[in-house]
GUROTI-626663 format. One record per residue (C-alpha): residue number from 0; residue in one letter; x, y, z. Coordinates in nm, 2 decimals. Example, Ala and Ser with C-alpha at 12.3 -4.5 7.8 and 13.67 -1.06 7.14 Angstrom:
2
bapa 0&tido a&X 1.23&Y -0.45&Z 0.78
bapa 1&tido s&X 1.37&Y -0.11&Z 0.71
//
This chain:
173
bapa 0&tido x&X -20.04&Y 17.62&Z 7.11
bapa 1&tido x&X -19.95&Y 17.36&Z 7.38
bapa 2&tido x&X -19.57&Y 17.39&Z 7.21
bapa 3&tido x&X -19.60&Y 17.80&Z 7.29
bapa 4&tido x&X -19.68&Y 17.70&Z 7.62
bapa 5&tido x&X -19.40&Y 17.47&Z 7.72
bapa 6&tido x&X -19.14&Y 17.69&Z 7.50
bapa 7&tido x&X -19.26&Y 18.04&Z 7.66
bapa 8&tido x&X -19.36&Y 17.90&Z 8.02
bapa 9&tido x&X -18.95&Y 17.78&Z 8.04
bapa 10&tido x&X -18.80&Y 18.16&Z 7.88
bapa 11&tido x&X -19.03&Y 18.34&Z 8.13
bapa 12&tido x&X -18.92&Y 18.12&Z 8.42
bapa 13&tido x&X -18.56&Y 18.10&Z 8.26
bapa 14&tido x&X -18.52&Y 18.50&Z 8.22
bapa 15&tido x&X -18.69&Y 18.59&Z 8.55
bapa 16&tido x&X -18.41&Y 18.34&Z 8.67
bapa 17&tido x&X -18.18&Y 18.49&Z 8.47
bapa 18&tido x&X -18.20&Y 18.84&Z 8.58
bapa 19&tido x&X -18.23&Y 18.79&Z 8.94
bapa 20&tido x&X -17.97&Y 18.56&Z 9.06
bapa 21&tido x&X -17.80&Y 18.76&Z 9.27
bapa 22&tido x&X -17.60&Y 18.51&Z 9.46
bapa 23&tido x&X -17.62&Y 18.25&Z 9.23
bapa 24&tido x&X -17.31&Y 18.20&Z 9.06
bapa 25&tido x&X -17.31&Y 18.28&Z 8.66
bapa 26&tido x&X -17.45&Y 18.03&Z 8.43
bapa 27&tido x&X -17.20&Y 17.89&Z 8.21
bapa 28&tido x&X -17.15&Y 18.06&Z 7.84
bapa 29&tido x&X -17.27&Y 17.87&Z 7.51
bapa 30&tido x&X -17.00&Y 17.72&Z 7.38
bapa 31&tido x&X -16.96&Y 17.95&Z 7.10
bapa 32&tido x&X -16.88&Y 18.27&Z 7.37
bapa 33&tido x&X -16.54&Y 18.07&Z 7.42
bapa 34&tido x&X -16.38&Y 18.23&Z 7.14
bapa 35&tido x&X -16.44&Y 18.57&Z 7.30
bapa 36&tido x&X -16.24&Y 18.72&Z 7.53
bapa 37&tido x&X -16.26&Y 18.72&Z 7.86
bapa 38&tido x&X -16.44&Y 18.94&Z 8.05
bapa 39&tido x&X -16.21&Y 19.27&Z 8.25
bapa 40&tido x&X -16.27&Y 19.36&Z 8.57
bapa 41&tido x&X -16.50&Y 19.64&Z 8.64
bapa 42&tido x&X -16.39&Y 19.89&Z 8.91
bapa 43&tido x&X -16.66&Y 19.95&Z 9.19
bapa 44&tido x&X -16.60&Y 20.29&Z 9.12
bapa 45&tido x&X -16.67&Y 20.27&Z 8.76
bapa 46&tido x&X -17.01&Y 20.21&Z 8.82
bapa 47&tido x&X -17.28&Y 20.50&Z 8.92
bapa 48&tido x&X -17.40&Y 20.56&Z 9.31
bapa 49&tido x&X -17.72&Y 20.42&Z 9.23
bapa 50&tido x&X -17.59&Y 20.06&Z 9.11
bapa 51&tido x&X -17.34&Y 20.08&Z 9.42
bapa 52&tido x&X -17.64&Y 20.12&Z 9.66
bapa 53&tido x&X -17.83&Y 19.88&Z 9.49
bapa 54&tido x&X -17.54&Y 19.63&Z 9.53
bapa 55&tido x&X -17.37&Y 19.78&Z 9.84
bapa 56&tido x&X -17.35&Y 19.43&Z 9.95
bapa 57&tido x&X -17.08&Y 19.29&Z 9.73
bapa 58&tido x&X -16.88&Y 19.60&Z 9.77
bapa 59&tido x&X -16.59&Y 19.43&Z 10.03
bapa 60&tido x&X -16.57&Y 19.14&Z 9.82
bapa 61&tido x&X -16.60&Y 19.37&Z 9.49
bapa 62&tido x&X -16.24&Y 19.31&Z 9.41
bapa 63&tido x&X -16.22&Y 18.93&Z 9.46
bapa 64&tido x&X -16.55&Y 18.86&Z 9.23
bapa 65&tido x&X -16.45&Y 18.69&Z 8.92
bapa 66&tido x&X -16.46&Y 18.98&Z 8.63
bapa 67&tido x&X -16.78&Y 18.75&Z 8.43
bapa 68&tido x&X -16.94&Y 18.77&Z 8.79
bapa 69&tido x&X -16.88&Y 19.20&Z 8.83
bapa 70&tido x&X -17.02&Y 19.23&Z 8.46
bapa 71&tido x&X -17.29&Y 19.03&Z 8.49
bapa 72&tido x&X -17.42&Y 19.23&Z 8.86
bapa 73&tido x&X -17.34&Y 19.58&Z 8.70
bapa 74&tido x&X -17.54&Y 19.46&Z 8.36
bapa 75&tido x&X -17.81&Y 19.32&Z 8.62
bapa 76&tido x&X -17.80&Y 19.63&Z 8.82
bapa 77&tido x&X -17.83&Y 19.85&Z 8.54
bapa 78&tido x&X -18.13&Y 19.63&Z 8.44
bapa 79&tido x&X -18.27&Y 19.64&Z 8.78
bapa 80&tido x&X -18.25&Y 20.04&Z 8.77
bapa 81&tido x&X -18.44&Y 20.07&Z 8.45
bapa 82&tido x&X -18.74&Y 19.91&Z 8.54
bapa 83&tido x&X -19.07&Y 20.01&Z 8.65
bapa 84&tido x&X -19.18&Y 19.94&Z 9.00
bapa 85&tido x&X -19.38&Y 19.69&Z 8.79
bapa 86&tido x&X -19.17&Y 19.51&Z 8.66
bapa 87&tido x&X -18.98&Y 19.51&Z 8.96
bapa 88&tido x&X -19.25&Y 19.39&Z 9.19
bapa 89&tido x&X -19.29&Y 19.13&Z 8.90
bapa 90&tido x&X -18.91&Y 19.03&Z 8.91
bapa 91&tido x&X -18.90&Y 19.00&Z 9.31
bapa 92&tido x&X -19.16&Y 18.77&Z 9.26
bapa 93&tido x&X -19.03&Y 18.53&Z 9.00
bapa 94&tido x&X -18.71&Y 18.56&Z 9.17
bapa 95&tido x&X -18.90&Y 18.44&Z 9.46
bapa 96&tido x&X -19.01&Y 18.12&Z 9.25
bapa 97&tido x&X -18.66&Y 18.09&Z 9.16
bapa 98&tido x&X -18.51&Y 18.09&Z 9.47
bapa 99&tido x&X -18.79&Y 17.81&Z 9.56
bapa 100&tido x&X -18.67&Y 17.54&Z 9.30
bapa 101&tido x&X -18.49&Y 17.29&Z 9.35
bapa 102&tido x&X -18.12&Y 17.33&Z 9.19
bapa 103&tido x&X -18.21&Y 17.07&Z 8.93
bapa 104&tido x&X -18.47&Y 17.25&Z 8.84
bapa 105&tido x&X -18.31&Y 17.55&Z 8.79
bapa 106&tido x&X -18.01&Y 17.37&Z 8.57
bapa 107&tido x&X -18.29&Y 17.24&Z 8.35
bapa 108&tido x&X -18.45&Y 17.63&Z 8.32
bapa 109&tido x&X -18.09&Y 17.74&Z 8.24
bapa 110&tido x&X -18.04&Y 17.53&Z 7.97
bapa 111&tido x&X -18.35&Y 17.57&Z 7.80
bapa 112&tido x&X -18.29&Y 18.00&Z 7.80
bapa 113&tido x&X -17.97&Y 17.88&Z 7.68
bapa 114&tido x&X -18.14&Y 17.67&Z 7.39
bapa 115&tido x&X -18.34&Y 17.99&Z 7.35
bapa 116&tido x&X -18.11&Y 18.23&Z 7.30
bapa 117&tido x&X -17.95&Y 17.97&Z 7.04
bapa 118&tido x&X -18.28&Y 18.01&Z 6.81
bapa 119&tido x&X -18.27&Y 18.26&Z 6.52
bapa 120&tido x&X -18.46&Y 18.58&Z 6.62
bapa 121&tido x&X -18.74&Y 18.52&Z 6.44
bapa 122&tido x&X -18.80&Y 18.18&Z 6.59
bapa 123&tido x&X -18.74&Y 18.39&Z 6.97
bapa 124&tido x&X -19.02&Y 18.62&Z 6.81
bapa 125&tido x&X -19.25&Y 18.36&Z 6.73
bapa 126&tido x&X -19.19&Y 18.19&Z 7.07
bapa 127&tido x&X -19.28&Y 18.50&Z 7.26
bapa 128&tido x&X -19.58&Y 18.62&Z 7.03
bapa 129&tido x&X -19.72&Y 18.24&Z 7.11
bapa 130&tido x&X -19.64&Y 18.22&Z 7.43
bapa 131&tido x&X -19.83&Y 18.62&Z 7.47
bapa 132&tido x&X -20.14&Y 18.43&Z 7.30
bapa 133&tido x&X -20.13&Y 18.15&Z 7.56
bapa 134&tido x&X -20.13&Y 18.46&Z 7.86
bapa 135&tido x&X -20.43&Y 18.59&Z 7.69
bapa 136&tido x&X -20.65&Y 18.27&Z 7.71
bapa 137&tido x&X -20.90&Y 18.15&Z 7.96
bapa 138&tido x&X -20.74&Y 17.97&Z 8.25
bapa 139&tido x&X -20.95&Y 17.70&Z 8.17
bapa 140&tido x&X -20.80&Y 17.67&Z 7.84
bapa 141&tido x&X -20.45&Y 17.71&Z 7.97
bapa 142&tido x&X -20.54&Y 17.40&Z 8.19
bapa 143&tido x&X -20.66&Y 17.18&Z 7.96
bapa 144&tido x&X -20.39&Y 17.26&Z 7.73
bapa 145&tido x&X -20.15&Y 17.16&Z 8.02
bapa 146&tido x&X -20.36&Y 16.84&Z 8.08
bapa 147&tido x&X -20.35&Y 16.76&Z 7.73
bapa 148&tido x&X -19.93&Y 16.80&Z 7.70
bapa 149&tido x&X -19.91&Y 16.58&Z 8.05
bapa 150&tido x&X -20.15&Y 16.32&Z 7.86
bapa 151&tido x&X -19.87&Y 16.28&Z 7.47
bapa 152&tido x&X -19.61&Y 16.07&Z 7.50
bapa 153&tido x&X -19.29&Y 16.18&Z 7.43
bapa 154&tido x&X -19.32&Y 16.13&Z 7.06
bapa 155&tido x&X -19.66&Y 16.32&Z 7.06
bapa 156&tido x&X -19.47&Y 16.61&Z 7.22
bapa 157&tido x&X -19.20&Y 16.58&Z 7.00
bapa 158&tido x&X -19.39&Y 16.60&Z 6.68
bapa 159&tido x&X -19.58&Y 16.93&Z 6.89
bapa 160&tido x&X -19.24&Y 17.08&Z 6.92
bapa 161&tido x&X -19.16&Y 17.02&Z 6.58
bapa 162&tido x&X -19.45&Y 17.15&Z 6.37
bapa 163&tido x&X -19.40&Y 17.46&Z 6.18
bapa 164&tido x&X -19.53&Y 17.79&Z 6.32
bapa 165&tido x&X -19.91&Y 17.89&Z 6.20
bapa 166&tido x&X -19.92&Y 18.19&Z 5.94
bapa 167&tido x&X -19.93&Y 18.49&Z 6.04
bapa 168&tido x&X -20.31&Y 18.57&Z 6.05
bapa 169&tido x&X -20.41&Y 18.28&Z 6.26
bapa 170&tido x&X -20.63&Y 18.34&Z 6.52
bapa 171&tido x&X -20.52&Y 18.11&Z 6.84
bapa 172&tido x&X -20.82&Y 17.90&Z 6.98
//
């Protein structure tokens, strides 16, 4: 459970992160993305009045963005547009957090949704079905799960991290 934490806490932080930087610049591709080609650029006027509203500040500088940067706003945009006003209250505020961290901090978030999206999806499902469970518990569980991963050395985490996923039918506790 304390692995679903650590694993879940970093993809929720990372993707909130990852969705909202809006003047961040892009983080950098796996290294497998180098044998694809590179990204076009994408005419401002390819992209509908809504996602030119919702990024009307980039639109004198549209041109001179770096094509990886105009597909990765228009893809946010898009995003951005399909949401809820849920979710987007929820985004603004881990985009909020985001913005609050300390760039280190951020580089460390990027690489673990980097490591993430690396996993096999079944392992991403697992990671996000655990990390749902851990959401569901009593705070006061939650904190003394946290206590208890500050508490392992690094070897105790490591063998955390390491231990097979439980079945199926196992009720968290």
């Amino acid at each position: 459970m304390i692995k679903a934490f650590i694993i879940g806490a970093s993809w929720v932080l990372a993707a909130a992160g990852a969705v909202a930087q809006a003047d961040e610049p892009p983080a950098p591709e796996p290294a497998n993305a180098a044998a694809s080609a590179p990204a076009a650029p994408r005419a401002w006027s390819s992209m509908s009045t809504q996602q030119q509203q919702l990024l009307h500040g980039y639109q004198d500088k549209w041109d001179s963005l770096p094509p990886e940067r105009q597909q990765a706003l228009a893809k946010g945009s898009q995003r951005w547009l399909s949401m809820t006003p849920e979710q987007r209250s929820g985004a603004q505020q881990r985009f909020t957090q985001w913005r609050a961290m300390p760039p280190e901090q951020r580089q460390a978030l990027r690489q673990r949704w980097q490591q993430y999206k690396s996993l096999p999806p079944e392992q991403q499902q697992h990671l996000r079905e655990s990390f749902n469970r851990f959401r569901q518990m009593a705070p006061e569980r939650r904190t003394e799960l946290r206590k208890q991963w500050r508490q392992m050395s690094p070897e105790q985490r490591r063998r955390v991290i390491q231990r097979p996923p439980p079945p199926p039918h196992h009720a968290p506790r």
